[in-house]
TIBA-576185 format. One record per atom (N, C-alpha, C): residue in three letters; residue number from 1; atom name; x, y, z. Coordinates in Angstrom, 3 decimals. Example, Ala and Ser with C-alpha at 12.3 -4.5 7.8 and 13.67 -1.06 7.14 Angstrom:
2
<ALA; 1; N; <13.190; -5.690; 7.800>>,
<ALA; 1; CA; <12.300; -4.500; 7.800>>,
<ALA; 1; C; <13.200; -3.300; 7.800>>,
<SER; 2; N; <12.850; -2.250; 7.080>>,
<SER; 2; CA; <13.670; -1.060; 7.140>>,
<SER; 2; C; <12.900; 0.030; 7.870>>,
//
This chain:
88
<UNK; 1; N; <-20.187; 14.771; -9.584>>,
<UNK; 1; CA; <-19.183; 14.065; -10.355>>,
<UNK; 1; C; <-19.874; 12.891; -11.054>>,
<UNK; 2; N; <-19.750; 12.391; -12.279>>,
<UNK; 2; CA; <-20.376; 11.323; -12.862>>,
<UNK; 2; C; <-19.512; 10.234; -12.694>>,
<UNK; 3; N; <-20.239; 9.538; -13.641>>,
<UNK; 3; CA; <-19.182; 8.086; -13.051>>,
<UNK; 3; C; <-18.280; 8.053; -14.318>>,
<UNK; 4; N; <-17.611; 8.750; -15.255>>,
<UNK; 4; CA; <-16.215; 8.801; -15.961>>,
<UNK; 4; C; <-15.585; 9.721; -14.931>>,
<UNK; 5; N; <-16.094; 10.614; -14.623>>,
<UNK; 5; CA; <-14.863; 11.211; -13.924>>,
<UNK; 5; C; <-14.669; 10.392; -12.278>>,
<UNK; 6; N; <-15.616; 9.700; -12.148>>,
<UNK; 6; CA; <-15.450; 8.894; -10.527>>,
<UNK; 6; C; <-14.155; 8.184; -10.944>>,
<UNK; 7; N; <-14.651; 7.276; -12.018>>,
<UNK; 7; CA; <-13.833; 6.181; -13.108>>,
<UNK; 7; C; <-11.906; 6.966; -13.029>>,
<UNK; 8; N; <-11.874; 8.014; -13.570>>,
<UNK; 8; CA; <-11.126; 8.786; -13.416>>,
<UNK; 8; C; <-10.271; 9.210; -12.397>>,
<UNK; 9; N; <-10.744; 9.471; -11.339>>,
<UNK; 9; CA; <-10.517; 9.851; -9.929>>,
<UNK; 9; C; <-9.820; 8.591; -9.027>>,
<UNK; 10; N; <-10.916; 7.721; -9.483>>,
<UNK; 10; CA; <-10.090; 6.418; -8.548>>,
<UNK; 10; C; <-8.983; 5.587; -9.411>>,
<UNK; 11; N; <-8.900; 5.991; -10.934>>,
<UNK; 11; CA; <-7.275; 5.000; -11.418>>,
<UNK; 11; C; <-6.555; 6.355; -11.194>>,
<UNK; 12; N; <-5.846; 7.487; -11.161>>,
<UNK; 12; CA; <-5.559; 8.318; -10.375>>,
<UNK; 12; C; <-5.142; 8.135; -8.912>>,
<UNK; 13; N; <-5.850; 7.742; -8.185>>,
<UNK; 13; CA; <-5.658; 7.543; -6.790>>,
<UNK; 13; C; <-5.190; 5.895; -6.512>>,
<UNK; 14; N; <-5.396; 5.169; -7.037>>,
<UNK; 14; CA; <-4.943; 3.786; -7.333>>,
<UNK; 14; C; <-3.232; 4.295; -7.967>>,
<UNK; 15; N; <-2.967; 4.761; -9.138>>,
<UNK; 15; CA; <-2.043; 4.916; -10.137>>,
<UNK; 15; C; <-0.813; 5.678; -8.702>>,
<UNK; 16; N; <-1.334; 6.494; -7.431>>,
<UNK; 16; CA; <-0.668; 7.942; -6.813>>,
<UNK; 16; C; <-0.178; 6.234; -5.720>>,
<UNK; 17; N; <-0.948; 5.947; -5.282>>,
<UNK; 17; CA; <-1.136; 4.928; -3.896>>,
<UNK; 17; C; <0.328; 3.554; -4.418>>,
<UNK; 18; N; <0.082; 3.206; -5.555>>,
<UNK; 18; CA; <0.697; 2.119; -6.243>>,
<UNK; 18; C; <2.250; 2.655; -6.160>>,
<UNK; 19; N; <2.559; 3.800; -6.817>>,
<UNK; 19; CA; <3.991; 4.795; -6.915>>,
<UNK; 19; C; <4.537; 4.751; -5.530>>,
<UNK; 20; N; <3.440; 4.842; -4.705>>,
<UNK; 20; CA; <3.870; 4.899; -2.709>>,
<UNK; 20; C; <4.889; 3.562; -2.314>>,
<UNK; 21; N; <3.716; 2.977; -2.397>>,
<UNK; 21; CA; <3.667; 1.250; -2.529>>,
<UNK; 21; C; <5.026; 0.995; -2.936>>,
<UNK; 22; N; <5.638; 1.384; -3.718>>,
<UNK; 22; CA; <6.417; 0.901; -5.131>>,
<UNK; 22; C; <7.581; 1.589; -4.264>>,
<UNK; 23; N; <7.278; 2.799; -3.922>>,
<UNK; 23; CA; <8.773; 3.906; -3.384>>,
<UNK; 23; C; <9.561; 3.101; -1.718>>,
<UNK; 24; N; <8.061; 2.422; -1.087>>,
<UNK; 24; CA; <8.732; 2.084; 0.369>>,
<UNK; 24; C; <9.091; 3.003; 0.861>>,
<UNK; 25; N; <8.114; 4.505; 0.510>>,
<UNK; 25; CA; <8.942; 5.859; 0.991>>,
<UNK; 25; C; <8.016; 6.468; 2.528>>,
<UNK; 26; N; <8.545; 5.817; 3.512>>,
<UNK; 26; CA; <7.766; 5.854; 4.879>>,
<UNK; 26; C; <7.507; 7.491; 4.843>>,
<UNK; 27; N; <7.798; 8.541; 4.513>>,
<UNK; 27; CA; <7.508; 10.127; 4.879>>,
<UNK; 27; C; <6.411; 10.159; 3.589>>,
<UNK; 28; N; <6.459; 9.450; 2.464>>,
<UNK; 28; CA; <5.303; 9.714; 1.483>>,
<UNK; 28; C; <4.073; 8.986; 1.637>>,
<UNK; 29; N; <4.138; 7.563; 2.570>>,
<UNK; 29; CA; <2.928; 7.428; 3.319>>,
<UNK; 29; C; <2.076; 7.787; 4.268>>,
<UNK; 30; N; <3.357; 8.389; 4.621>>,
<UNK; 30; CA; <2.229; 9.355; 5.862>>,
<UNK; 30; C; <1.307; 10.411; 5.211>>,
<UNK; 31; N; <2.233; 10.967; 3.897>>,
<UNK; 31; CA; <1.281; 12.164; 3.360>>,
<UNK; 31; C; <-0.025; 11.707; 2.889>>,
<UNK; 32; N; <0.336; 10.522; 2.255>>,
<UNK; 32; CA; <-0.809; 9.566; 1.706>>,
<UNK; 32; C; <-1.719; 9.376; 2.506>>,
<UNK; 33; N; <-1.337; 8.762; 3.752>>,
<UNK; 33; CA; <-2.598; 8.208; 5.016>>,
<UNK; 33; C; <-3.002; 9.813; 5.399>>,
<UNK; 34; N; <-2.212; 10.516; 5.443>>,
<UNK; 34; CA; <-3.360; 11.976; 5.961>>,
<UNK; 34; C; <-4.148; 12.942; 4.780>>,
<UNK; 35; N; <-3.663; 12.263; 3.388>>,
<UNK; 35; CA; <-4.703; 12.666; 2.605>>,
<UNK; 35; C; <-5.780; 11.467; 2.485>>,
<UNK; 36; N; <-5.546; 10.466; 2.496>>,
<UNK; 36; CA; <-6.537; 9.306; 2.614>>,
<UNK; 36; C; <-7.366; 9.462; 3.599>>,
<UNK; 37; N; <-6.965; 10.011; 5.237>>,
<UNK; 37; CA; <-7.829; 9.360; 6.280>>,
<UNK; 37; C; <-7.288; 11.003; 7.061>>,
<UNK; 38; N; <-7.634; 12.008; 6.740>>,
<UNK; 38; CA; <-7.961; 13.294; 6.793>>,
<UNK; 38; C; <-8.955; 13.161; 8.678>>,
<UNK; 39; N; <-8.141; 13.742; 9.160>>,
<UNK; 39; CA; <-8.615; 13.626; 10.713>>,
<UNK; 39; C; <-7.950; 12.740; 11.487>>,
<UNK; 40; N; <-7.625; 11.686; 11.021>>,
<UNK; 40; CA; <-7.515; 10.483; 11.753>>,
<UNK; 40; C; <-5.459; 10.667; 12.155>>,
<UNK; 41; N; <-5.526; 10.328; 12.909>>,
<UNK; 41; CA; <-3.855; 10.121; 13.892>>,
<UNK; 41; C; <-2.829; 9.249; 12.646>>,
<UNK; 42; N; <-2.202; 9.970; 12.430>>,
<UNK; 42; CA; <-0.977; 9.093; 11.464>>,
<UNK; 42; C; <-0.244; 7.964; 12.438>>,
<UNK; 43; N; <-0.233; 6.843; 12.038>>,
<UNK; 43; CA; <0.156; 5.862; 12.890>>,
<UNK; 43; C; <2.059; 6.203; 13.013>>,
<UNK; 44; N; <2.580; 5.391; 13.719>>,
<UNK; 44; CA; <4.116; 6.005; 13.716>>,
<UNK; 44; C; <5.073; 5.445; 12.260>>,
<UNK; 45; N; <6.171; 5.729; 12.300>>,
<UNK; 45; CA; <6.504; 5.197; 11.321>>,
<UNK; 45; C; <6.475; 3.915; 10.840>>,
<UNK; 46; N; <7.044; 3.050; 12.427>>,
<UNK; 46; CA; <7.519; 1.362; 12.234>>,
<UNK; 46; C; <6.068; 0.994; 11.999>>,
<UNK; 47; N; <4.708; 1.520; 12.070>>,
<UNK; 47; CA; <3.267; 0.730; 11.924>>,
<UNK; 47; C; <2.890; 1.400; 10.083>>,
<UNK; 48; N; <3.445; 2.430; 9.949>>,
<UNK; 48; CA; <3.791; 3.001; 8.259>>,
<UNK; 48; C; <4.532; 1.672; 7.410>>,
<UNK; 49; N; <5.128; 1.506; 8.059>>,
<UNK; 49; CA; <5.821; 0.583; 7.261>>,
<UNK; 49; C; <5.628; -0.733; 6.940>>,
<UNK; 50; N; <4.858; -1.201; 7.988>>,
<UNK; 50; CA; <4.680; -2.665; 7.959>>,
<UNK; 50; C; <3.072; -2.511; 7.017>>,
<UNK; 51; N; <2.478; -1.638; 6.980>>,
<UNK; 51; CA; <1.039; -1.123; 6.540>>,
<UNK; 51; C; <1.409; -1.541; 4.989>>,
<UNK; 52; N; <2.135; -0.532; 4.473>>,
<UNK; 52; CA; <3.441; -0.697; 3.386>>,
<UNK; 52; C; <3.415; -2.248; 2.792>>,
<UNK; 53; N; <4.058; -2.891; 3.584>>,
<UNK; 53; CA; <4.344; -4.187; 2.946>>,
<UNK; 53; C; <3.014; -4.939; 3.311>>,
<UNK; 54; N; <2.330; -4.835; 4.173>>,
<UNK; 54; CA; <0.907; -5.700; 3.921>>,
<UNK; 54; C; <0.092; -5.355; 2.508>>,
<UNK; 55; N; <0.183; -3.884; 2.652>>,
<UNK; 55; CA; <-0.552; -3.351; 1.408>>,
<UNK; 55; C; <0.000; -3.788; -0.458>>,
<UNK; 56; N; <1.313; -3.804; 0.023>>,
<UNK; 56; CA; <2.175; -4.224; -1.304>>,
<UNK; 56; C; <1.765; -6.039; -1.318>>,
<UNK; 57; N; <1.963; -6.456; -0.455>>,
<UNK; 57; CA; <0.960; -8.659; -0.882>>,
<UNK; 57; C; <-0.028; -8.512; -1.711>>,
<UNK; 58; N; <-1.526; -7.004; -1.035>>,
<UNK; 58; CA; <-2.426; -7.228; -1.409>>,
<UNK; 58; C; <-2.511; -6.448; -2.870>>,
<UNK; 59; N; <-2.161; -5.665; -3.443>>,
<UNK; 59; CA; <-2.162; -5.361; -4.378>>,
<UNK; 59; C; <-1.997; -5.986; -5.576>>,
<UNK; 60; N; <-2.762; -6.698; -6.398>>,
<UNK; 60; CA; <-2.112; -7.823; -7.605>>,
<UNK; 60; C; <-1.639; -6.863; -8.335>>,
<UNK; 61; N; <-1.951; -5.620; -8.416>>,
<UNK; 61; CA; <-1.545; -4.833; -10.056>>,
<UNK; 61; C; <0.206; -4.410; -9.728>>,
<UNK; 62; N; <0.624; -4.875; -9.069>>,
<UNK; 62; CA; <1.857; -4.457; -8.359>>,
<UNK; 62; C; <3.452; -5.358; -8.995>>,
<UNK; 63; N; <3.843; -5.206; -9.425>>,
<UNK; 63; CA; <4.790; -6.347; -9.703>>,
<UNK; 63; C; <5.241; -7.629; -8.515>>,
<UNK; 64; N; <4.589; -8.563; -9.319>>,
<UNK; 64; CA; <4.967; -9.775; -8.401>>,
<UNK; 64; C; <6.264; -9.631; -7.628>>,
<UNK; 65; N; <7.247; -9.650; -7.633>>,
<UNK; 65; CA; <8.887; -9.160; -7.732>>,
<UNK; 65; C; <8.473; -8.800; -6.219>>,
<UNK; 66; N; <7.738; -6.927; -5.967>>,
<UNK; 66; CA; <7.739; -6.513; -5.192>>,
<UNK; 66; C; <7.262; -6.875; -3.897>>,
<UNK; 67; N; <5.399; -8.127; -4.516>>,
<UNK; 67; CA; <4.906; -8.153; -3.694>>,
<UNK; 67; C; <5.531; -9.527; -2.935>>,
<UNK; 68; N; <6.433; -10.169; -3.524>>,
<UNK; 68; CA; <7.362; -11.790; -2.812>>,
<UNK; 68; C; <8.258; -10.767; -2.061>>,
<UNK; 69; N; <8.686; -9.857; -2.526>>,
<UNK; 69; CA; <9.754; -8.926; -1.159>>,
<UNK; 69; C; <8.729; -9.082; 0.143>>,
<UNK; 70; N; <7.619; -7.862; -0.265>>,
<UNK; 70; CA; <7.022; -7.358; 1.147>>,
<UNK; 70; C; <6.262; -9.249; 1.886>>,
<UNK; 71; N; <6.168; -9.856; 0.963>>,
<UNK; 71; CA; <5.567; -11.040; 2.037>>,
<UNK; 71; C; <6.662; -11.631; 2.805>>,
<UNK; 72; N; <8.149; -12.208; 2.044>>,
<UNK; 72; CA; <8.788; -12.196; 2.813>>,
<UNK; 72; C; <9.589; -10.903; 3.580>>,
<UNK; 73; N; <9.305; -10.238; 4.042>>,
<UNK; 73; CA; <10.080; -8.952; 5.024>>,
<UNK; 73; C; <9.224; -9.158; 5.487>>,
<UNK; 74; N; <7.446; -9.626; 5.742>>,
<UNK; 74; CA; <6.680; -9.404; 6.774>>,
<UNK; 74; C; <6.750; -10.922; 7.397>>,
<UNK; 75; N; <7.104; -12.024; 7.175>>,
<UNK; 75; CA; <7.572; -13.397; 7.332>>,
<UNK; 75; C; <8.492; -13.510; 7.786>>,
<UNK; 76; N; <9.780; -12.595; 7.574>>,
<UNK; 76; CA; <10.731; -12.903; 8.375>>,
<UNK; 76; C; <10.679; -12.111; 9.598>>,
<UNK; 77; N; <9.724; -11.228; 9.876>>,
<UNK; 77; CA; <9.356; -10.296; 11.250>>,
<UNK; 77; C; <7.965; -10.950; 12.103>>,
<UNK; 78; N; <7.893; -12.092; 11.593>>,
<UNK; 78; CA; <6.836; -13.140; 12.171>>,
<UNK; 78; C; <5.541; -12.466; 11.832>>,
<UNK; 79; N; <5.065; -11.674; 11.119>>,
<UNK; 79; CA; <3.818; -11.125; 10.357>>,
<UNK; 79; C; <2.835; -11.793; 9.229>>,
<UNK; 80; N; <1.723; -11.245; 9.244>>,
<UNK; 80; CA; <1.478; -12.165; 8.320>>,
<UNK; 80; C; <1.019; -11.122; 6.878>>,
<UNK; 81; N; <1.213; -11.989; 5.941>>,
<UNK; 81; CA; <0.747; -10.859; 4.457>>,
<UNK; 81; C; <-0.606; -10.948; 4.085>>,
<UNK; 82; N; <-1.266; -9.721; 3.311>>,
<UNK; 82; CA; <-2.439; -9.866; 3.134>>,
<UNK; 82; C; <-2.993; -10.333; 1.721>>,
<UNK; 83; N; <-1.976; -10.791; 0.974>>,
<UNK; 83; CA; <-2.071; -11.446; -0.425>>,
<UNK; 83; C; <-2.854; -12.695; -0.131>>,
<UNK; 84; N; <-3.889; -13.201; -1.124>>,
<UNK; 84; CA; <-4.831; -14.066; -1.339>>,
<UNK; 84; C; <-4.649; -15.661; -1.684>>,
<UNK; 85; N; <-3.331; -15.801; -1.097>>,
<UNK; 85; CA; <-2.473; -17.056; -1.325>>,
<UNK; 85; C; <-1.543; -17.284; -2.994>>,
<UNK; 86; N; <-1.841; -16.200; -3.478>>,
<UNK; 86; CA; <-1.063; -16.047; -4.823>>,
<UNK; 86; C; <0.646; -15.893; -4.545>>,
<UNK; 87; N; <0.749; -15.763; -3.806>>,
<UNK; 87; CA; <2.308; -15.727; -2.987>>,
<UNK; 87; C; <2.980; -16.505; -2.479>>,
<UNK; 88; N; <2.095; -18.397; -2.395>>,
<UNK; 88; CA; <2.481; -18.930; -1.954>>,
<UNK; 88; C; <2.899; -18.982; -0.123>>,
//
């Protein structure tokens, strides 16, 4: 594979991951984490979910909107977010 189609492959997989992100759709992350991490034990749902909203802080390309939801839903469950202090 060269590096346009690498280039290719990963806004694709960024563009598939982001739609996840975006849905909060706990049965479409799991499909995600077992195409992502192929072998590895799908965590349960309630650890799907919170994965979810850590992952939605850290994402900047994400609508701000979404990622002040998932920091506070992981704030009000005494969690912490993985956004870079852009969240306040």
């Amino acid at each position: 594979m060269n590096t346009e189609e690498q280039n290719a492959a990963v806004k694709r997989f960024n563009e598939e991951r982001n739609k996840m992100l975006m849905s909060l759709d706990i049965d479409r992350c799991a499909y995600f984490f077992r195409l992502a991490r192929p072998g590895v034990p799908c965590p349960s749902r309630e650890v799907l979910e919170i994965m979810m909203h850590k992952a939605r802080t850290a994402v900047v390309s994400l609508p701000l909107e979404a990622r002040m939801h998932s920091k506070r839903w992981l704030t009000e469950r005494g969690m912490q977010s993985d956004d870079d202090g852009d969240l306040g």
